[in-house]
C-alpha positions in Angstrom: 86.3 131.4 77.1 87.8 128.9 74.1 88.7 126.8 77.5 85.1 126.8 78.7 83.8 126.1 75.6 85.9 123.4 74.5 85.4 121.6 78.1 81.6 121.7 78.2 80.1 121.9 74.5 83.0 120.6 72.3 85.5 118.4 73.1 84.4 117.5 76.9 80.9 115.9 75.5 82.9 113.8 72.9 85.6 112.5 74.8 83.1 111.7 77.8 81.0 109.4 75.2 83.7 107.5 73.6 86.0 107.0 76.5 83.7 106.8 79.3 86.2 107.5 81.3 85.6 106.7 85.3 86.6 108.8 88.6 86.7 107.9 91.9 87.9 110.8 94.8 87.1 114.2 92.9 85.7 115.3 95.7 89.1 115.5 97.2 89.7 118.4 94.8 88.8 121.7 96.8 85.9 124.1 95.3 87.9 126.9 96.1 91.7 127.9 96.5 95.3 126.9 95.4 96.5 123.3 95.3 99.2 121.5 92.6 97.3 118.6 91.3 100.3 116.1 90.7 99.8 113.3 88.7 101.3 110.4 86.9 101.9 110.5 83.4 101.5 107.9 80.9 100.4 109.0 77.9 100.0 112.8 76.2 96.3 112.8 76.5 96.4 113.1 80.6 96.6 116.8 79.8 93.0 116.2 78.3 91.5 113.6 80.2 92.2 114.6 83.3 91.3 118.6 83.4 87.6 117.2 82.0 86.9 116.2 85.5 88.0 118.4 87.2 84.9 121.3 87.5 87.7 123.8 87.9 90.1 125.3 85.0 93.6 123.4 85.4 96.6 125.3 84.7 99.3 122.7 83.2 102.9 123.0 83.1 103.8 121.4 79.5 107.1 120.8 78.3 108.3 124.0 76.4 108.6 121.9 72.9 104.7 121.8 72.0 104.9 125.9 72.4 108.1 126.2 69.7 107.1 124.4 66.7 107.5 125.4 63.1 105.5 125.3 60.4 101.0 125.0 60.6 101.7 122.0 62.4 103.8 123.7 65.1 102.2 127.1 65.0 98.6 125.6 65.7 99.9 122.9 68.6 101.0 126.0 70.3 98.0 127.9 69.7 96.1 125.2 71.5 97.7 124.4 74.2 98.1 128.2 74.8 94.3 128.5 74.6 93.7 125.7 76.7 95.4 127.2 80.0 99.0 125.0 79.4 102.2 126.7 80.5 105.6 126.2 78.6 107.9 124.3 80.9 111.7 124.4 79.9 113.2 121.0 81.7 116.6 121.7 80.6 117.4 122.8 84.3 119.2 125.4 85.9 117.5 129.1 85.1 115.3 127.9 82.8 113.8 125.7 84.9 113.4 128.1 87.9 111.7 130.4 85.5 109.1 127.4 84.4 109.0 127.4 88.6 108.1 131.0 88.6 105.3 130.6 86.2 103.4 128.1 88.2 104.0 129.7 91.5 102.0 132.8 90.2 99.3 130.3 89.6 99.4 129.2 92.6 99.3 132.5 94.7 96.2 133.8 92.2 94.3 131.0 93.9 94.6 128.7 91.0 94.9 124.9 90.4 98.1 123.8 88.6 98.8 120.6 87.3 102.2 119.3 87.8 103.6 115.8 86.1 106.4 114.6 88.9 107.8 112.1 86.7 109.0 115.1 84.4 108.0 113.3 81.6 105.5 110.2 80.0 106.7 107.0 81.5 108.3 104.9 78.7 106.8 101.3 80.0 103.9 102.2 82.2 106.2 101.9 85.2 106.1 105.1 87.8 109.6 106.6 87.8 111.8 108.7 90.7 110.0 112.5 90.9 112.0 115.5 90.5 111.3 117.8 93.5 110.0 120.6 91.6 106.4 119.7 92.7 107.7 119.9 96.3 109.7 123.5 95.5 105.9 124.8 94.8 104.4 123.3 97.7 106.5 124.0 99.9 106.9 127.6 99.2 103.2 128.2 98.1 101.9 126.9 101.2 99.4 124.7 99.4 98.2 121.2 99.5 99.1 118.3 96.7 96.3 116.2 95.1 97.5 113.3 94.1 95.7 111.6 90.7 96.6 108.2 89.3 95.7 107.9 85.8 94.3 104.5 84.7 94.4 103.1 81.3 95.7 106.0 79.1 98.7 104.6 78.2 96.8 101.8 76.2 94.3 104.6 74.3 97.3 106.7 73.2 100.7 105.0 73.2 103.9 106.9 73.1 104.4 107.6 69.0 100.8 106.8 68.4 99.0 109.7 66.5 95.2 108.4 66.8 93.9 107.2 70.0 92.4 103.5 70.7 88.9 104.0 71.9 89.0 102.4 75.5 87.6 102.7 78.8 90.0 105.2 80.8 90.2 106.4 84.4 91.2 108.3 87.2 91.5 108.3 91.3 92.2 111.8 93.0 93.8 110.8 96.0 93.3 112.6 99.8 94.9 116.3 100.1 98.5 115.8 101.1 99.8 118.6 103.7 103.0 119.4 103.7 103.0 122.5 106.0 105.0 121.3 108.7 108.2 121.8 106.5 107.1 125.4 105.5 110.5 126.6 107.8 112.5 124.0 105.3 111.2 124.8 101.7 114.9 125.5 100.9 116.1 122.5 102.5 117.1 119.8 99.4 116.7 116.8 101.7 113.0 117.5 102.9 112.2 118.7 99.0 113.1 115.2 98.2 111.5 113.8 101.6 108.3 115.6 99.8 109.0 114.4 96.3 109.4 110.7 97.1 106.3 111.2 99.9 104.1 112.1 96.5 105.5 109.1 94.7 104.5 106.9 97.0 100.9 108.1 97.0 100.9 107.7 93.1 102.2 104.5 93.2 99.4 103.3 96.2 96.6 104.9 93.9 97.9 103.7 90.6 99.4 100.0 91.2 102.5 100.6 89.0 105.4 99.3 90.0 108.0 102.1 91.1 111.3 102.4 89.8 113.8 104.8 91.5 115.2 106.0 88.6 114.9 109.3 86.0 112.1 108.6 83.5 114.5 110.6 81.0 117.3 108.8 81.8 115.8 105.0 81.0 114.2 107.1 77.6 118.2 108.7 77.1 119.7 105.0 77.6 116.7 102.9 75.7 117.8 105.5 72.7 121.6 104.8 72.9 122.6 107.7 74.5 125.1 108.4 77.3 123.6 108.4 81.0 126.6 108.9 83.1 128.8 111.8 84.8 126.4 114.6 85.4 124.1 116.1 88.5 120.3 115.4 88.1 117.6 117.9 89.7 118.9 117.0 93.0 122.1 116.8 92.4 122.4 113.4 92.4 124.7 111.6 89.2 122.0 110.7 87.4 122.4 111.5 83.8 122.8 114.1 81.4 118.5 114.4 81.1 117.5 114.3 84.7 117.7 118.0 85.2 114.9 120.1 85.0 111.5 120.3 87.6 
């Protein structure tokens, strides 16, 4: 119900009259059934702009750190995006992740639409960065197709570190329903999960116009911090730094 109400009377209204924000493809979105809407991510309010459009509830996977805070602050963060159909995702790796995996899989087999950021995390410089293959993991086994949505212009109303937005023109294109159901006898298989993966990137990068970089977006934010990047296994166990484990 708060979900409903905060898409249609509330918030949804607002954000529609200062933002404007523009669609092209929503029709690509199906009326009925489960599909992982996977999407680029450049600034924190995707999570908002993006499930306004969409006519059907979108359950996000959102990093586990907005559900733990401390303090009013912390407390009411979580509230919200607990009330506004968001999932705690642990990116750590390992168990914790496969958990996060779990959660969105029962999404998907209630017949649900979940929303998925590739990427792992926001991009640091607008650039599209190398997908982990979680969003192929839940495909794959789910059985379900993978809408592909660029978004357009967010990273210029809300800026990583930037607490109050820039009133801008923003926008979105849902790409064509990508089938992956010829690898259904392969869901386990780590080559055709990042065959998937990198097949999803590509789209992303065709409907957005960023410029790809085959690297881990956490990685480039772990090295642009001063931090160590070498000499351990990244979600596909490739040596790709200490933060690329996770979804």
């Amino acid at each position: 119900m708060f979900y409903w109400v905060m898409k249609r009377i509330f918030l949804g209204p607002v954000l529609r009259l200062l933002f404007r924000p523009w669609v092209k493809g929503l029709d690509n979105v199906p009326a009925q059934g489960a599909a992982i809407i996977a999407s680029n991510h450049l600034s924190f309010s995707d999570s908002i702009f993006m499930p306004l459009t969409v006519r059907r509830p979108v359950v996000f996977l959102a990093k586990s750190e907005y559900f733990t805070g401390t303090g009013v602050k912390g407390r009411l963060t979580a509230l919200f995006f607990r009330l506004t159909n968001q999932l705690p995702m642990d990116r750590s790796g390992g168990a914790a992740s496969a958990v996060s995996l779990s959660a969105g899989m029962d999404v998907l087999t209630s017949g649900g639409l979940l929303g998925i950021y590739p990427e792992g995390t926001r991009s640091p410089d607008a650039r599209l960065y190398r997908g982990k293959v979680g969003v192929a993991k839940l495909a794959l086994h789910a059985g379900v197709p993978v809408i592909p949505v660029a978004m357009i212009g967010t990273d210029k109303v809300q800026p990583i570190g930037k607490r109050m937005p820039n009133i801008r023109r923003i926008g979105m294109i849902f790409g064509a329903p990508l089938d992956f159901s010829q690898y259904a006898d392969q869901a386990d298989d780590r080559l055709v999960q990042r065959k998937v993966t990198d097949e999803i990137m590509f789209e992303l990068m065709r409907l957005s116009g960023q410029e790809y970089v085959d690297e881990y977006a956490a990685v480039v934010k772990l090295r642009l911090a001063g931090g160590a990047t070498t000499g351990s296994k990244g979600a596909d166990g490739d040596s790709k730094g200490p933060a690329a484990g996770g979804l």
